[in-house]
N, C-alpha and C positions, 0 to 999 in steps of 0.2 A: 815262605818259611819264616822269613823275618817279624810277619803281622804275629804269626803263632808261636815263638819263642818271647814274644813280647805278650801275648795274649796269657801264654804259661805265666810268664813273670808275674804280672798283674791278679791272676788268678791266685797265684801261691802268694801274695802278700795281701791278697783282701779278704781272705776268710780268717787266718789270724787276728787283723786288724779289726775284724767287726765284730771279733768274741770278746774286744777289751775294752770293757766300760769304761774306760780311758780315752778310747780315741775321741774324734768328736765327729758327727755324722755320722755316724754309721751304716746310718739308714741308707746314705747317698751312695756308699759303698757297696752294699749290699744292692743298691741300684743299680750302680753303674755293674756289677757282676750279673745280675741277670742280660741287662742287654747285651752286653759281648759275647754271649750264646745264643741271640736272637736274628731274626733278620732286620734288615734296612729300618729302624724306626716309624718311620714316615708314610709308609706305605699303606693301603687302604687294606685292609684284611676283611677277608670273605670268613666264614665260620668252618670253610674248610682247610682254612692255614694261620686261621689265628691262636692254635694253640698247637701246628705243627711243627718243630724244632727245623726241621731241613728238610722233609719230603717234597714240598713243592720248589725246592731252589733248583732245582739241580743246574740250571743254564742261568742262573743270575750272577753277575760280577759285581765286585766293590769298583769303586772307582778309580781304585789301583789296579785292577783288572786281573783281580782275583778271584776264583771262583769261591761262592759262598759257600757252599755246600760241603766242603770237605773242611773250610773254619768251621760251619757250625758243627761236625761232626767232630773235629779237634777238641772243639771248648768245651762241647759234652762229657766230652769223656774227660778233661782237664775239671770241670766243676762235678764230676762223680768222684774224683778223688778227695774232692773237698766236701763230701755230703754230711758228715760225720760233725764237722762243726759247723754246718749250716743247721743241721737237724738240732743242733744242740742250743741255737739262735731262737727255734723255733717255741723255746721255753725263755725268751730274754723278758725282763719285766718293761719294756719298751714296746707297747704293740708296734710304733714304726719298723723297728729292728723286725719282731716277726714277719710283718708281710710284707717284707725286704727276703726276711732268708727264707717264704714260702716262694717268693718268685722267682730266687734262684733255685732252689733246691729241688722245684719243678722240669729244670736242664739236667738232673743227675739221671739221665737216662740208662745208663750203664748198671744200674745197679736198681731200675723203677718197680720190681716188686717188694722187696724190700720197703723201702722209700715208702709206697703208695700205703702201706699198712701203718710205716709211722706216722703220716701225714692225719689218714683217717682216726689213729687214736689222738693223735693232737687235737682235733677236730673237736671232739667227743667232750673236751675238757678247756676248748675254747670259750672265753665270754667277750671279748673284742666282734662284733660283728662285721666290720672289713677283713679282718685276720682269718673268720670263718670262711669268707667268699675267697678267698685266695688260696687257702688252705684246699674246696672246693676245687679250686681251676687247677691246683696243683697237680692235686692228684688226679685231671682227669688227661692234662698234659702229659702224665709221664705215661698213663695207661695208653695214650696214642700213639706215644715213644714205643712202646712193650708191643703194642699190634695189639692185643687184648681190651676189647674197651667194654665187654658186658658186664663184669662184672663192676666198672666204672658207673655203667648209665645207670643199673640197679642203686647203688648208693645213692649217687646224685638226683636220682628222681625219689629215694625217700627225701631229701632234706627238702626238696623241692613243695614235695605234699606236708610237710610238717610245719603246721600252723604254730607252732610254738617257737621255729626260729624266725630268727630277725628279715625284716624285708631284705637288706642286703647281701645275707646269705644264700638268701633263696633267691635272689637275683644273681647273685654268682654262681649258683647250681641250674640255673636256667640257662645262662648262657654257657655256661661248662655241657651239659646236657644236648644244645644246640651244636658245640661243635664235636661231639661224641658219638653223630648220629647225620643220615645224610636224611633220613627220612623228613617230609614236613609238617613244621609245629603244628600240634593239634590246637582247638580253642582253648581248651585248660591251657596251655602253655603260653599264648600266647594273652592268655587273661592273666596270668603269675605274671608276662614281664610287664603289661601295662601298669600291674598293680603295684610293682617294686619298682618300677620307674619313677623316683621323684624329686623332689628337690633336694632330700638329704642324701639319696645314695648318688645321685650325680658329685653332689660337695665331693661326698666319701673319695670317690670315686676320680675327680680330678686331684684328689690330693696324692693319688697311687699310683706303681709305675705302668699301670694299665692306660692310668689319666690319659697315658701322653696321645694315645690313638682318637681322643677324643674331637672331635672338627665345632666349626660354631654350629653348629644343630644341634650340640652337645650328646648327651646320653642318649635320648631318641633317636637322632640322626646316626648313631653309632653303631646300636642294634640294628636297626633298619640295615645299616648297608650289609650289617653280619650275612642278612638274608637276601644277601644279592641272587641266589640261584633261585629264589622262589619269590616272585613277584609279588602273588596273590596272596602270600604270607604278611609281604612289607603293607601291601596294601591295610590288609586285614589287623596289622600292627598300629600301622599308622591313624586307622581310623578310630582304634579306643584311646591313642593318646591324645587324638583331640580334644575330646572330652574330659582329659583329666583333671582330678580337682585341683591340682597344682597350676599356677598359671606360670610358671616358667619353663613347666613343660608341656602345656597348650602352643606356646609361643614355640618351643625348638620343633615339635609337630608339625608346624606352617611352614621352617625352616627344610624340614627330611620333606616334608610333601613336595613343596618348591625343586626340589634335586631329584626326589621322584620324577616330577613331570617333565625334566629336563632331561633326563635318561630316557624317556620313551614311554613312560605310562601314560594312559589314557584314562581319566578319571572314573572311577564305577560313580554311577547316579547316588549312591548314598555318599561314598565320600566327598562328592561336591555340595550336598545338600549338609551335610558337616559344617563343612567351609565355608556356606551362607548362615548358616548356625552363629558361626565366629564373630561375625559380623557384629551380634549381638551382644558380645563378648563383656564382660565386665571389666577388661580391661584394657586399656589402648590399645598399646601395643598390639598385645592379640590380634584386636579390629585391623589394626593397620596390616600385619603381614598377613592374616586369611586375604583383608581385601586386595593385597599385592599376588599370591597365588591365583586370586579371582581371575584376576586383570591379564596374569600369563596367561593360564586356559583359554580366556578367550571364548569363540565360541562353543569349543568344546563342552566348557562347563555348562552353555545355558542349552547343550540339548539334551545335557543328562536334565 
C-alpha cells in the first residue's frame, strides 16, 4: 500500500507539472509516468505483453515482493484520472512532450474508448512522425486494455498500407498491428517492417521511451524477439534484413541471427547462403559478424 500511495502521489504531481511550460524536462516526466504503469523495464517482451498493461503479470513480484499486477491495475486507474491533461499534452508544441504524454495516456485504461477516439483524431493532424508511431501504439494499447481490438487492427492496418505516411509510422502501426493480433505476419507485413527498419527510425526510436527495450542487436533484434512465438516468421524477418540497404542494419541482422541460433534454430539453406552473401559485404563489419555466425553454425551451415 505504501509503493501505491506513493505511486498516487507522484502521479498527482506529474501531470500538472508536465502541462507547465515552466518546468524543465518534461518530457522525463512524462517518462517516468508512463513507466510506473508498466511492467519490470528490463524484460524481453513477446508481442503478446508488450503492449499489455497487466494481463500477463499476474504471479510476478517487484523485488519488494509485491505483486505487480494489482500496482499496475492501481496506476491505471491513477493515470485515467489524469488523461484529461495528458490529452491536453498531446497538443504541446514540444513533439518530445507529445510522445511522452501518448505513452502515458496509453495507461488511461479506464476510460480507453473515449481515449482511443481522441488519440486517433490527434493522429489525423499529426506531422512529427515518432509522435504518429506512438499515437499508433497508443491507441492500440488501450484497445487491448478495452478487450476490443477489431476495430484497432482495422485502423492500424490503414496507416500501415498508406504509402503517404512516414516510414516510422507505419512501422509503429506494424508493430502495434503485431501485438493486436496472434495470427502470423503475412509477407506484406513482414516486407513493411523490413522496409521501415532503418537507420533513422532506429535513432528515432532509441531516443523514446520505447528505446529503452532496445538490446545491441538493436531495432532488428528487437522485432525479431517481438516474434518469439513464431519462428518461421523471425526467420522470414531476419532474412530481408540482411539484405537491407542500410548497413547498420545488415550488421544488427548478424547480431538477431546469432541469438537466433543460440535459441535453437536451425539455419534454412537460404538464410545461410544470405550469410555467405555477407561475406561479400561492402562493409567490414558486416564481413566480420556474418563470418562470426558462420563460424557458430558450424557444420550446420555448410549442409544447407
Amino acid at each position: 500500500m505504501e509503493i501505491l500511495r506513493a505511486a498516487a502521489e507522484v502521479i498527482g504531481r506529474v501531470g500538472p507539472a508536465a502541462a507547465d511550460s515552466n518546468v524543465h524536462d518534461r518530457y522525463s516526466a512524462l517518462f517516468l509516468l508512463g513507466r510506473i504503469g508498466r511492467s519490470y523495464p528490463f524484460r524481453r517482451y513477446s508481442r503478446k505483453d508488450l503492449l499489455d498493461i497487466w494481463g500477463n503479470f499476474k504471479e510476478v513480484y517487484t523485488v519488494w515482493g509485491h505483486r505487480v499486477s494489482p500496482m499496475l491495475r492501481a496506476t491505471g486507474e491513477l493515470i485515467t484520472h489524469a488523461a484529461d491533461v495528458l490529452i491536453g499534452l498531446l497538443g504541446d508544441p514540444d513533439p518530445r512532450v507529445r510522445v511522452g504524454a501518448a505513452y502515458a495516456v496509453a495507461l488511461a485504461s479506464r476510460d480507453a474508448v473515449r481515449i482511443i477516439a481522441v488519440v486517433r483524431a490527434w493522429y489525423e493532424v499529426e506531422s512529427d512522425p515518432l509522435v504518429q508511431a506512438y499515437l499508433v501504439l497508443a491507441a492500440a494499447q488501450l484497445a487491448i486494455a478495452d478487450g476490443d481490438t477489431t476495430p484497432a487492427r482495422a485502423w492500424t492496418e490503414n496507416v500501415i498500407r498508406d504509402d503517404r505516411a512516414a516510414p516510422m509510422a507505419r512501422l509503429g502501426a506494424a508493430i502495434a498491428f503485431l501485438c493486436l493480433t496472434d495470427d502470423a505476419p503475412d509477407d506484406g507485413l513482414l516486407t513493411i517492417l523490413a522496409e521501415t527498419i532503418t537507420a533513422e527510425t532506429t535513432s528515432m526510436l532509441l531516443e523514446s521511451p520505447w528505446g529503452a527495450t532496445l538490446y545491441e542487436d538493436g531495432l532488428p533484434g528487437w522485432i525479431i524477439s517481438l516474434l518469439a512465438d513464431d519462428r518461421v516468421a523471425q526467420v522470414n524477418l531476419a532474412m530481408r534484413l540482411l539484405v537491407s540497404p542500410h548497413t547498420t542494419i545488415r550488421a544488427a541482422a548478424c547480431h538477431a541471427v546469432t541469438n537466433l541460433c543460440v535459441t535453437g534454430h536451425s539455419p534454412t539453406p537460404r538464410l545461410a547462403e544470405l550469410l555467405v552473401e555477407r561475406l561479400r559485404d561492402d562493409d567490414l563489419t558486416v564481413r566480420k559478424l556474418a563470418a562470426g555466425v558462420l563460424a557458430r553454425l558450424g557444420p550446420a551451415a555448410g549442409r544447407t
